[in-house]
ZAMAR-492065 format. One record per residue: residue in three letters; x, y, z of N, C-alpha, C, O in turn. Coordinates in steps of 0.02 Angstrom, whole numbers, padded with zeros to 5 digits, always signed. Each point is the difference from the previous one (the first is absolute). Last residue first. Layout:
BEGIN
AlaXYZXYZXYZXYZ ...
***
This chain:
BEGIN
Unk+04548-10988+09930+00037+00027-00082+00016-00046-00015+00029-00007-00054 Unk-00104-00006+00267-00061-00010-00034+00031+00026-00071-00041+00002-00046 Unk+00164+00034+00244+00004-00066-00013-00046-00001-00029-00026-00045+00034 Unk+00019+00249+00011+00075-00014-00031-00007-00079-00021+00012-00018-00058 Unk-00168+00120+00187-00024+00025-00045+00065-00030-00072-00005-00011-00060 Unk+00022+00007+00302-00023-00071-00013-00032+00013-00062-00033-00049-00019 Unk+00157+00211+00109+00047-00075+00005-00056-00043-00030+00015-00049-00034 Unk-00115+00261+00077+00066+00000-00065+00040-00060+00002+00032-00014-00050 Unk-00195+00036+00229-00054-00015-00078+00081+00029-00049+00004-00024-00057 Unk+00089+00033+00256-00013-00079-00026-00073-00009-00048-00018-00051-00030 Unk+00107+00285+00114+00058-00050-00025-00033-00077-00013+00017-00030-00051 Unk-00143+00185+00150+00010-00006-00080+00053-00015-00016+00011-00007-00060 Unk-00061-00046+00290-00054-00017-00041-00005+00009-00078-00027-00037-00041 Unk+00197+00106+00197+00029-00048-00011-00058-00031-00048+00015-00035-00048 Unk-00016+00281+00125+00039-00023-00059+00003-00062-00011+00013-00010-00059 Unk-00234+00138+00129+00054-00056+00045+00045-00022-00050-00018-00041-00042 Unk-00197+00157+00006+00061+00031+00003+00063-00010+00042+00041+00038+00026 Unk-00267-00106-00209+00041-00028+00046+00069+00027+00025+00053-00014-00028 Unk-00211+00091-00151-00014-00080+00026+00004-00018+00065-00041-00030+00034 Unk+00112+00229-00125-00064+00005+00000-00019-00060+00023-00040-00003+00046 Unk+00253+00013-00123-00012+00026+00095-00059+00003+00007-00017-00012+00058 Unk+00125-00021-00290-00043-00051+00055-00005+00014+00078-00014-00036+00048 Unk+00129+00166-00209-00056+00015-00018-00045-00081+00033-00060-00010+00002 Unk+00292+00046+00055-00026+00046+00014-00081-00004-00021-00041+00009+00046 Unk+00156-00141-00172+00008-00025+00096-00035+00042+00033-00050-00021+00030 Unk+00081+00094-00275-00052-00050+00021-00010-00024+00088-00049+00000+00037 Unk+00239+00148-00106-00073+00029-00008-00066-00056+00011-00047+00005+00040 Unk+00279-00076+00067-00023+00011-00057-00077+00039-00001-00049-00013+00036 Unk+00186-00089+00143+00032+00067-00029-00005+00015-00065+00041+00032-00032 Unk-00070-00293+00100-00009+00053+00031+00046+00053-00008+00061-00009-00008 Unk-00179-00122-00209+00036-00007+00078+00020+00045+00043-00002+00058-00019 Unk-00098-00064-00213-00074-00009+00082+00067-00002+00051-00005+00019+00058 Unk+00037+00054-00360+00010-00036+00074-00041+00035+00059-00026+00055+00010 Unk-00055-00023-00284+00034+00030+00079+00018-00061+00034-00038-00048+00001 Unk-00110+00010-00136+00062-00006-00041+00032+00042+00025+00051+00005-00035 Unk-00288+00074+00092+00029-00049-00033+00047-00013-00026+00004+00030-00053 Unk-00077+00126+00261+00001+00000-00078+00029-00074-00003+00036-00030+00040 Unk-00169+00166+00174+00026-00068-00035+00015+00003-00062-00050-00001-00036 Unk-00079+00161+00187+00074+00009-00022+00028-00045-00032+00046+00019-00036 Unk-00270-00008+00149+00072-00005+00049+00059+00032-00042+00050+00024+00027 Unk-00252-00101-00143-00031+00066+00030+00059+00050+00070+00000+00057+00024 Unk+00017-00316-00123+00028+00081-00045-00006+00050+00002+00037+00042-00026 Unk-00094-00227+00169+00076+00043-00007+00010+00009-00049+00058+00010-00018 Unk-00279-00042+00074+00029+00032+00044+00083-00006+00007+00034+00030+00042 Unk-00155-00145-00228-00004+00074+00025+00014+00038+00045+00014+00059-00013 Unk+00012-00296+00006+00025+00048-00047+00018+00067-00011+00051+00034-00004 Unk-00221-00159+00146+00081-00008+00038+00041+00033-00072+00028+00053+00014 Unk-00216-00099-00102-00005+00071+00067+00056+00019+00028+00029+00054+00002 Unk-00071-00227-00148+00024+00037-00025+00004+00082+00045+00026+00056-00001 Unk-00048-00291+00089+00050+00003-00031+00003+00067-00025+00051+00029+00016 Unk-00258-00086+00076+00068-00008+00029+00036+00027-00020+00003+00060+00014 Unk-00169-00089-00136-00018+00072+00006+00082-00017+00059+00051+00034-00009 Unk-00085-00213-00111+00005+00057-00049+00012+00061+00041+00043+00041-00016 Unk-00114-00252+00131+00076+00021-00020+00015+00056-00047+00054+00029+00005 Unk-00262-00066+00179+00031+00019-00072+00055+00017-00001+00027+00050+00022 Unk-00138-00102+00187-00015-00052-00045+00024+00012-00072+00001-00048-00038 Unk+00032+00214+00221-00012-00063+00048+00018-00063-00055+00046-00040+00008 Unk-00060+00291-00060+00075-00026+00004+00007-00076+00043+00052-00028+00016 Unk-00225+00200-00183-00016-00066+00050+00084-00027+00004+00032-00031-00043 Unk-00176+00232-00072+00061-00015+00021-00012-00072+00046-00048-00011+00038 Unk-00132+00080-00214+00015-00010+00056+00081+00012+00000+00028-00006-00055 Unk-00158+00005-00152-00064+00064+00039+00039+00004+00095-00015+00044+00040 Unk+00106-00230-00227-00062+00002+00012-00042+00040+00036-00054-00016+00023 Unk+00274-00005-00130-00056+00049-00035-00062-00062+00041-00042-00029-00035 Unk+00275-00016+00076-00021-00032-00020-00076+00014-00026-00038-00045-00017 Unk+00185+00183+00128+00052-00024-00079-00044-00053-00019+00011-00015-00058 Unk-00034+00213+00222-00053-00049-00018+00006-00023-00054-00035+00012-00049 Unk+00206+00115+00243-00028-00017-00067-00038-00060-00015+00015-00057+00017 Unk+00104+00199+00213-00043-00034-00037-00023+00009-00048-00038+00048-00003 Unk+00143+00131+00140+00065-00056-00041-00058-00059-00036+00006-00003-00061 Unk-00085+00176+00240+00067+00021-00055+00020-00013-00048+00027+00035-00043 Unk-00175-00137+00198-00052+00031-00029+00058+00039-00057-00010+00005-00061 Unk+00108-00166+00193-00040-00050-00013-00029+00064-00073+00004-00011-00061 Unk+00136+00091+00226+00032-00018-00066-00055-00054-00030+00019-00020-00055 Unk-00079+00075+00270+00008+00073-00024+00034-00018-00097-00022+00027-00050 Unk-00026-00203+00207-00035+00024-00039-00006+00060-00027-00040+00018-00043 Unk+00237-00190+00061-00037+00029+00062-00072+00046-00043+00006+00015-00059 Unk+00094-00246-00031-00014+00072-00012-00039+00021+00062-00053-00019+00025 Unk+00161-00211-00108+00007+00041+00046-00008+00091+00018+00035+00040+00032 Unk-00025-00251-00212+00046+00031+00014-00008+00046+00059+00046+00041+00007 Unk-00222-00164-00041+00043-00056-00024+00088+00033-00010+00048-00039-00002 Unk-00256+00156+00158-00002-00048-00058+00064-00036-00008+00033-00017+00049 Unk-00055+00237+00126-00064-00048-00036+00008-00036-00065-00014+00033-00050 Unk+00126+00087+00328-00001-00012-00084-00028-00025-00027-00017-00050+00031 Unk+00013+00119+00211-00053+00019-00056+00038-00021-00073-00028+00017-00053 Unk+00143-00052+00255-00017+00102-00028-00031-00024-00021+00024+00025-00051 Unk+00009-00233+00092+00000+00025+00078+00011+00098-00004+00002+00041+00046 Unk-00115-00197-00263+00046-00019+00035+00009+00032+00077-00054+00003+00030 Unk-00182-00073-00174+00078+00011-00011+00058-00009+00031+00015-00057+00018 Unk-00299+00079-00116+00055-00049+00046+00044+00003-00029+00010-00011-00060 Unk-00232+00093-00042+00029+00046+00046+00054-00050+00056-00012+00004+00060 Unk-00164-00109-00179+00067+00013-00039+00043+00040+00019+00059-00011-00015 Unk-00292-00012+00087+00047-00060+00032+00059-00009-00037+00036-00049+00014 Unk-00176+00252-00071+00037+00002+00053+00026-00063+00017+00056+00004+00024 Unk-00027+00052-00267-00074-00026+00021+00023+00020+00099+00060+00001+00011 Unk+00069+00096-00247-00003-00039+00060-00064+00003+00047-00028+00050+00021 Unk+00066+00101-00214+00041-00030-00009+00002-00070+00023+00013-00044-00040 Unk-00169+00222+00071-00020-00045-00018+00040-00051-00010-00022-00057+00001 Unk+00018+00279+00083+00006+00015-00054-00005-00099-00028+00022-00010-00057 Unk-00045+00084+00282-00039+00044-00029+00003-00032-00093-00050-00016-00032 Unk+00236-00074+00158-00077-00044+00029-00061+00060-00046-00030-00025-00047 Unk+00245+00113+00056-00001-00049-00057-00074-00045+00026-00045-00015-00040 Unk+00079+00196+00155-00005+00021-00058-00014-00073-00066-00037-00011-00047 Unk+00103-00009+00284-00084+00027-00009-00003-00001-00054-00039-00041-00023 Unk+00262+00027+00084-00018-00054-00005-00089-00008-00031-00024-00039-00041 Unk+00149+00246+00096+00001-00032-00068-00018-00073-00017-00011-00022-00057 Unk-00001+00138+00260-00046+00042-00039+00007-00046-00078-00044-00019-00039 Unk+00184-00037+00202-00073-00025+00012-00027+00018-00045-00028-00041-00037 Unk+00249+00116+00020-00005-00057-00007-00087-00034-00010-00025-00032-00047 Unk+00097+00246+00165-00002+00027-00088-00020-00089-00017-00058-00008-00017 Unk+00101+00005+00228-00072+00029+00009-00017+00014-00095-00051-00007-00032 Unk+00268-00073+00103-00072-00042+00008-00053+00025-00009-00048-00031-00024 Unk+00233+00198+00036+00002-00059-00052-00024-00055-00011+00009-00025-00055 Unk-00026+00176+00242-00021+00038-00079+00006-00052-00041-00048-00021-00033 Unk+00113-00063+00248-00074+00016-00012-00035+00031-00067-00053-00013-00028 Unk+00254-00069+00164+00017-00002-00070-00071+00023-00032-00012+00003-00060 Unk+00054-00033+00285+00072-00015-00016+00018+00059-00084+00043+00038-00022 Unk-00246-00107+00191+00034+00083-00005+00042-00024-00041-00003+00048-00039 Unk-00214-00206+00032+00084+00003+00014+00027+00061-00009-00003+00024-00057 Unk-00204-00087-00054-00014+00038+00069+00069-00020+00054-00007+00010+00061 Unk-00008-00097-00278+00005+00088-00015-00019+00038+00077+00009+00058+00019 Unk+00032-00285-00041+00043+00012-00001+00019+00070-00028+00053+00030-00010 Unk-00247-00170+00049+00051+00017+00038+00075+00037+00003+00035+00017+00047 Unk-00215-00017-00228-00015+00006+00051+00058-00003+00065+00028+00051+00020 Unk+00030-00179-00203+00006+00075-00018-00047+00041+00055+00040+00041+00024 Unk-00068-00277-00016+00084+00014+00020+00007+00091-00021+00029+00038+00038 Unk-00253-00115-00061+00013-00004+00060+00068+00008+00007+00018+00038+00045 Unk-00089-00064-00251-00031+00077+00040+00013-00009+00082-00002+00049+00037 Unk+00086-00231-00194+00026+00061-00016-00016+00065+00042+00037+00045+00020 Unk-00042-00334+00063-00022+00061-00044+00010+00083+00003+00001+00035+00051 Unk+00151-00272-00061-00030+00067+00041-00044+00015-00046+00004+00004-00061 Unk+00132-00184+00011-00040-00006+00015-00050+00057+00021-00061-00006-00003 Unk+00273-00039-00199-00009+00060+00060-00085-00037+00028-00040-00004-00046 Unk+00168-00084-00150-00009+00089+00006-00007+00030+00043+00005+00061+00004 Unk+00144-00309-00050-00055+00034+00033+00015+00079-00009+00050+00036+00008 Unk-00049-00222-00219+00051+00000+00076-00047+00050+00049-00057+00016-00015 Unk+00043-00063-00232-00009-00039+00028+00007-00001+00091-00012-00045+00042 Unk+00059+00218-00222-00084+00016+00008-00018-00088+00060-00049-00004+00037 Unk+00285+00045-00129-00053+00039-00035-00057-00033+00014-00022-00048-00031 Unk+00178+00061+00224-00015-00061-00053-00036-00012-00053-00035-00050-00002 Unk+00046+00258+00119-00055-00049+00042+00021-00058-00047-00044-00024-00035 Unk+00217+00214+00041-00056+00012+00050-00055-00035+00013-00030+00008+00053 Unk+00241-00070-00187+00000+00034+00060-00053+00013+00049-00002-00017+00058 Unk-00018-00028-00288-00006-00070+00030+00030+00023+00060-00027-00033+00044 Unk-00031+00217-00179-00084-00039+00009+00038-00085+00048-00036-00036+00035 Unk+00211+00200-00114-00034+00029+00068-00064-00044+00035-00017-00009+00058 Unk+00139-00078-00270+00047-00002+00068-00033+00041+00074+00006-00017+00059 Unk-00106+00039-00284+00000-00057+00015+00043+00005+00062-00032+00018+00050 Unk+00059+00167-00152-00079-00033-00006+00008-00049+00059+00005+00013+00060 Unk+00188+00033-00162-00014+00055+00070-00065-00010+00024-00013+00000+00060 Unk+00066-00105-00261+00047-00033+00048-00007+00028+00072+00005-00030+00053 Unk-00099+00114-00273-00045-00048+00041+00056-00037+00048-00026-00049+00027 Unk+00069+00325-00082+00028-00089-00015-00078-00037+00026-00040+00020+00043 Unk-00022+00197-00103+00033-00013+00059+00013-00059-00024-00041-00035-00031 Unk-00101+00211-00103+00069-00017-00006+00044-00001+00081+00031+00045+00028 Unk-00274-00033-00114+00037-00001+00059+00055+00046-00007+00009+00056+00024 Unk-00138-00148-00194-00020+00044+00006+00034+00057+00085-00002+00059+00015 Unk+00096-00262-00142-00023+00033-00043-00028+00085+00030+00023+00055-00016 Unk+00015-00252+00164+00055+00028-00018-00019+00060-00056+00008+00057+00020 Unk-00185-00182+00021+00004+00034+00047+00087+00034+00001+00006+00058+00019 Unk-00067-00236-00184-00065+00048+00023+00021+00074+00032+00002+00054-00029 Unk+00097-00255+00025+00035+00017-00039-00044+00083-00021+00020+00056-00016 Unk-00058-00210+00191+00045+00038+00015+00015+00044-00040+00021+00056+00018 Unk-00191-00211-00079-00024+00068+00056+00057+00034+00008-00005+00060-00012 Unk+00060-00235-00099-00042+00026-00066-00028+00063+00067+00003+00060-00014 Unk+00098-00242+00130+00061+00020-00075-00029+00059-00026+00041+00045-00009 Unk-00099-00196+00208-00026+00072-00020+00025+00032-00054-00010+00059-00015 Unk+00076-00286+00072-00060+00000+00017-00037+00074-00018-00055+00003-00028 Unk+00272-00021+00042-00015-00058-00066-00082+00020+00002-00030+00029-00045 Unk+00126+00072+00241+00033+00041-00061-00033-00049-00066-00027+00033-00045 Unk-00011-00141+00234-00043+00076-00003+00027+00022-00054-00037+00001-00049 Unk+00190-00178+00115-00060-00045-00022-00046+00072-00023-00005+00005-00061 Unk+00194+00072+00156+00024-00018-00054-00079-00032-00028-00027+00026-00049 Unk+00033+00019+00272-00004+00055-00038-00005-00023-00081-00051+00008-00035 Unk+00082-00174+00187-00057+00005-00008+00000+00082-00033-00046+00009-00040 Unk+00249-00102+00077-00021-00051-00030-00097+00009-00016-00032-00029-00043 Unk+00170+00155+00215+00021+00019-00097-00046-00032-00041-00039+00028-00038 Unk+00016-00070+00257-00055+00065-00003+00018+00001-00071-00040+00007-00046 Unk+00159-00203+00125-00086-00012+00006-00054+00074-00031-00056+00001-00025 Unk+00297+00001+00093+00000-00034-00071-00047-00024-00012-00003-00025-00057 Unk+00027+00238+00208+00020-00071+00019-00005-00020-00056-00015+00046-00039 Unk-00019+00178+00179+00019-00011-00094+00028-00079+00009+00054-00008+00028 Unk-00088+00101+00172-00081+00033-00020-00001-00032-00086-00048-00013-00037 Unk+00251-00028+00245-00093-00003-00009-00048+00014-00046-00059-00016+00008 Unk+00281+00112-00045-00003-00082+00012-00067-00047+00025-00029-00045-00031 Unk+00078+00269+00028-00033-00016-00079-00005-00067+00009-00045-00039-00019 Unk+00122+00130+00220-00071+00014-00021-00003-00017-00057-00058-00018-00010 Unk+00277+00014+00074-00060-00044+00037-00051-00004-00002-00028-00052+00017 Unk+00172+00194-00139+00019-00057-00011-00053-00065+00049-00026-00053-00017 Unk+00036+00299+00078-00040-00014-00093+00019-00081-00013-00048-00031-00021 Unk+00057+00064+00276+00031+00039-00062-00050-00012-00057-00052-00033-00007 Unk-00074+00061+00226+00053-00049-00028+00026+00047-00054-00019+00055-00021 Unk-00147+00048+00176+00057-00021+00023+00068-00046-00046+00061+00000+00010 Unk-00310+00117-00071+00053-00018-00041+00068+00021+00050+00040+00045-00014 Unk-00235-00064+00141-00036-00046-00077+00040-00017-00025+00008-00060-00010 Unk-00045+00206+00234+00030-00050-00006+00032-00046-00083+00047-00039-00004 Unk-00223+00198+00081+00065+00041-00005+00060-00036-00013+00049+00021-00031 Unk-00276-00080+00067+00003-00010-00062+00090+00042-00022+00033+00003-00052 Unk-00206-00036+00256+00060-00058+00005+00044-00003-00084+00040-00044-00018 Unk-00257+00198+00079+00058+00003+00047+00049-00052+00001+00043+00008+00043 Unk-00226-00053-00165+00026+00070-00029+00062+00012+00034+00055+00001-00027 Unk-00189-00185+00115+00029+00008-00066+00046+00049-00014+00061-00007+00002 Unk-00212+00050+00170+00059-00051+00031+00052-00030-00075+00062+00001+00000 Unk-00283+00091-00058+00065+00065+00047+00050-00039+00032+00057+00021-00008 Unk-00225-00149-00074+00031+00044-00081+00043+00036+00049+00061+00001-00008 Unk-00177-00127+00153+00052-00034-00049+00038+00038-00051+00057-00007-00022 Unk-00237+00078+00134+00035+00001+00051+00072-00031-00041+00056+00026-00002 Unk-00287+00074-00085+00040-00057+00000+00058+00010+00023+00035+00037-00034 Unk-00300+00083+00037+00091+00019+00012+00010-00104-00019-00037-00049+00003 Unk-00206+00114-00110+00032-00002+00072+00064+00007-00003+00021-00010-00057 Unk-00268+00051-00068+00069+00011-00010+00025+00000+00065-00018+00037+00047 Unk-00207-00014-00125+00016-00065+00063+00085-00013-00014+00026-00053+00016 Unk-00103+00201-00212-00066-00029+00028+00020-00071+00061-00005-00061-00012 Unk+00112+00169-00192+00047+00019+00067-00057-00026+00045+00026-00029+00047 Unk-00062-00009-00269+00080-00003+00006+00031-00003+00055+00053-00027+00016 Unk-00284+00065-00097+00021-00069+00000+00070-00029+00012+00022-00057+00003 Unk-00109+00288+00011-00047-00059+00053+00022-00073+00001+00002-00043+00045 Unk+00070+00235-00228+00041+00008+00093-00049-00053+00076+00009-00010+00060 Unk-00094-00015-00302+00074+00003+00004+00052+00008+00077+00039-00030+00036 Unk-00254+00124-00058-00027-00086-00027+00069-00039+00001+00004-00051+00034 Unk-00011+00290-00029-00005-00019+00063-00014-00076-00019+00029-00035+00041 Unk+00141+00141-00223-00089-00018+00028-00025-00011+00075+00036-00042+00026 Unk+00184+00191-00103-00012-00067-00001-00073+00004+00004-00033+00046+00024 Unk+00181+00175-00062-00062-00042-00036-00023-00057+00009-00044-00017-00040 Unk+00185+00172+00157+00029-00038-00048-00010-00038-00029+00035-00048-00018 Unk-00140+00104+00212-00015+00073-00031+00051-00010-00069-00014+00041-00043 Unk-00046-00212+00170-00056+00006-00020+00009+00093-00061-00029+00029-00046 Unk+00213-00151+00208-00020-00025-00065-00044+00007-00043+00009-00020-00057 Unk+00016+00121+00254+00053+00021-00047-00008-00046-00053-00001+00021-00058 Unk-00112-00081+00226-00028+00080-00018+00016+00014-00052-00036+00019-00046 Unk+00116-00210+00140-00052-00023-00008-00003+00083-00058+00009+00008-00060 Unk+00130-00004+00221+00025-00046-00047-00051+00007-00042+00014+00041-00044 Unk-00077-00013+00234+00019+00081-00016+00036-00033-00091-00019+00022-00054 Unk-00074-00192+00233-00048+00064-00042+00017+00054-00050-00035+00029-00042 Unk+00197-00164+00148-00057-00073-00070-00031+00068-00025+00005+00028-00054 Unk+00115+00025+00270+00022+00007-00059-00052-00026-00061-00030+00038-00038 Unk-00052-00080+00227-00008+00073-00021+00049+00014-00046-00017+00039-00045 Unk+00002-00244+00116-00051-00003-00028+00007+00079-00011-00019+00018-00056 Unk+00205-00084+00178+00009+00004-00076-00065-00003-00036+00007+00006-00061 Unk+00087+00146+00290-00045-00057-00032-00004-00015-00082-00008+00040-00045 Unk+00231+00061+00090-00054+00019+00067-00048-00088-00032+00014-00052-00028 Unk+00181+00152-00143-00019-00028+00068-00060+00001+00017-00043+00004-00044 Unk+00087+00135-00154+00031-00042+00001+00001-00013+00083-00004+00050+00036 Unk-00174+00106-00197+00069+00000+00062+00019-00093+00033-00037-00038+00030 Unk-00050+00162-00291-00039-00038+00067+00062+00000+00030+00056-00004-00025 Unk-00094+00134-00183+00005+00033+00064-00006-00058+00065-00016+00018+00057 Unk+00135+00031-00329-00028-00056+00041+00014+00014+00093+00048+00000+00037 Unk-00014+00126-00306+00011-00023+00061-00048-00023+00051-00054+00027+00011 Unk+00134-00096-00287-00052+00049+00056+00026+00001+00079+00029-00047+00028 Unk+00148-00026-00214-00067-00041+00034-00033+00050+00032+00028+00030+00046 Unk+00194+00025-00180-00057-00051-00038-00069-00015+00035-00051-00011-00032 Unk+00249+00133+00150-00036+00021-00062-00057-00034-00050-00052+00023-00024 Unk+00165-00121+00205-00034+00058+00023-00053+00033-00046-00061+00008-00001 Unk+00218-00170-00083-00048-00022+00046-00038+00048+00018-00056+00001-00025 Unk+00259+00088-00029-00037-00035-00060-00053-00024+00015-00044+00037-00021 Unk+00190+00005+00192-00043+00076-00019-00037-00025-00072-00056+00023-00012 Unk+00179-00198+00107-00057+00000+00078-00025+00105-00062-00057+00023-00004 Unk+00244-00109-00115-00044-00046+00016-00065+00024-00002-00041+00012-00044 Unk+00221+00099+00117-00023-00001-00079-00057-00023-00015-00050+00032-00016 Unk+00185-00069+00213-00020+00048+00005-00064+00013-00080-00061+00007-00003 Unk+00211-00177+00016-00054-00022+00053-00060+00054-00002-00061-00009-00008 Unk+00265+00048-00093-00038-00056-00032-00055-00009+00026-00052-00002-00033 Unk+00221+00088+00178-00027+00070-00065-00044-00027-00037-00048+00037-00006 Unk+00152-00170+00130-00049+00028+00036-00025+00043-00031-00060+00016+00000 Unk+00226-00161-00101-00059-00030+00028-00055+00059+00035-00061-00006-00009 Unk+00278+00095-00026-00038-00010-00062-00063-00041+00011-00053+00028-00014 
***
């Protein structure tokens, strides 16, 4: 079943993203070029593709990364929440929930996703918005890691989308900083779900998942309802909702604990 999933998947993807002709290995300035092409013919600005990829170098680190990542969810569910859900993260969810009372209440409305599920993913992934998003920069970790055979279609679809949001104004390029794939902001949006899933809840003309809790929060919303997520449904695992968070995150022990730690916030 996983593989069939997998399978599904990787043809969905397919389906959704142009196909993408640059050849993965060899010299990577000649990848840049060909990269480059494809972006131009998927409308990026050359002004855009200059400022993005322009002296673009490999990071040796991101691939040595990537490769050690097989490792991640060795512990039980019991050992891992134990790290991550402490009486410091409740205690500061709980403070957001008071603090965002009137946005959540907002965004459930139009959402319809618990603010408990909200909240619990935004203090998981950067200590809402306090903690770390990621130093890398974006065009260079997505760069490398589209000129990597491993996984190349799915970086290469990634880059293109990273462009998009720089094209489209969302994000300034010294804002373009993230994580070791390319995730971007305060919940962590690879950028393919950045251009999918981003809402401009705070109507200023921008998605901005770096500096806006509005557009944060309600995006991350959206992308699990756009998942399947019903409201006043159970989330635990072997539930339509559980299931409908794989979009997030498809490591059972990871949605098991935005549901453990979504629990201690009732």
């Amino acid at each position: 079943m996983p593989i069939l999933r997998l399978a599904i998947l990787l043809a969905a993807f397919l389906a959704a993203t142009p196909a993408l002709a640059a050849r993965c290995g060899g010299d990577f300035q000649t990848f840049v070029r060909n990269i480059s092409a494809e972006a131009a013919a998927a409308g990026i600005s050359q002004d855009v593709i200059s400022r993005a990829l322009g002296g673009v170098t490999q990071d040796p680190a991101v691939l040595a990364f990537d490769r050690r990542q097989r490792g991640t969810f060795r512990k039980t569910f019991e050992e891992y929440v134990a790290t991550r859900v402490g009486a410091g993260r409740i205690s500061g969810a709980r403070a957001m929930l008071k603090r965002h009372a009137a946005l959540l209440s907002q965004i459930e409305q139009r959402f319809g996703v618990p603010r408990e599920i909200i909240v619990a993913i935004w203090g998981l992934e950067s200590d809402f918005g306090k903690g770390d998003m990621g130093k890398l920069p974006v065009f260079r970790v997505l760069a490398t890691m589209a000129h990597d055979c491993r996984r190349t279609e799915l970086f290469q679809g990634e880059l293109i989308a990273a462009l998009k949001i720089l094209q489209r104004g969302d994000l300034q390029l010294n804002d373009m900083i993230g994580a070791y794939a390319g995730e971007i902001g305060q919940t962590q949006f690879l950028p393919s779900s950045y251009i999918k899933y981003g809402v401009d809840f705070d109507g200023n003309g921008h998605i901005d998942l770096r500096h806006s809790i509005p557009d944060v929060l309600a995006s991350t919303a959206n992308l699990l309802k756009m998942s399947g997520f019903k409201m006043g449904q159970p989330y635990g695992e072997g539930t339509a909702n559980f299931e409908a968070m794989r979009e997030w995150n498809r490591a059972v022990i990871y949605r098991k604990t935005i549901g453990y730690y979504a629990d201690q916030l009732r």
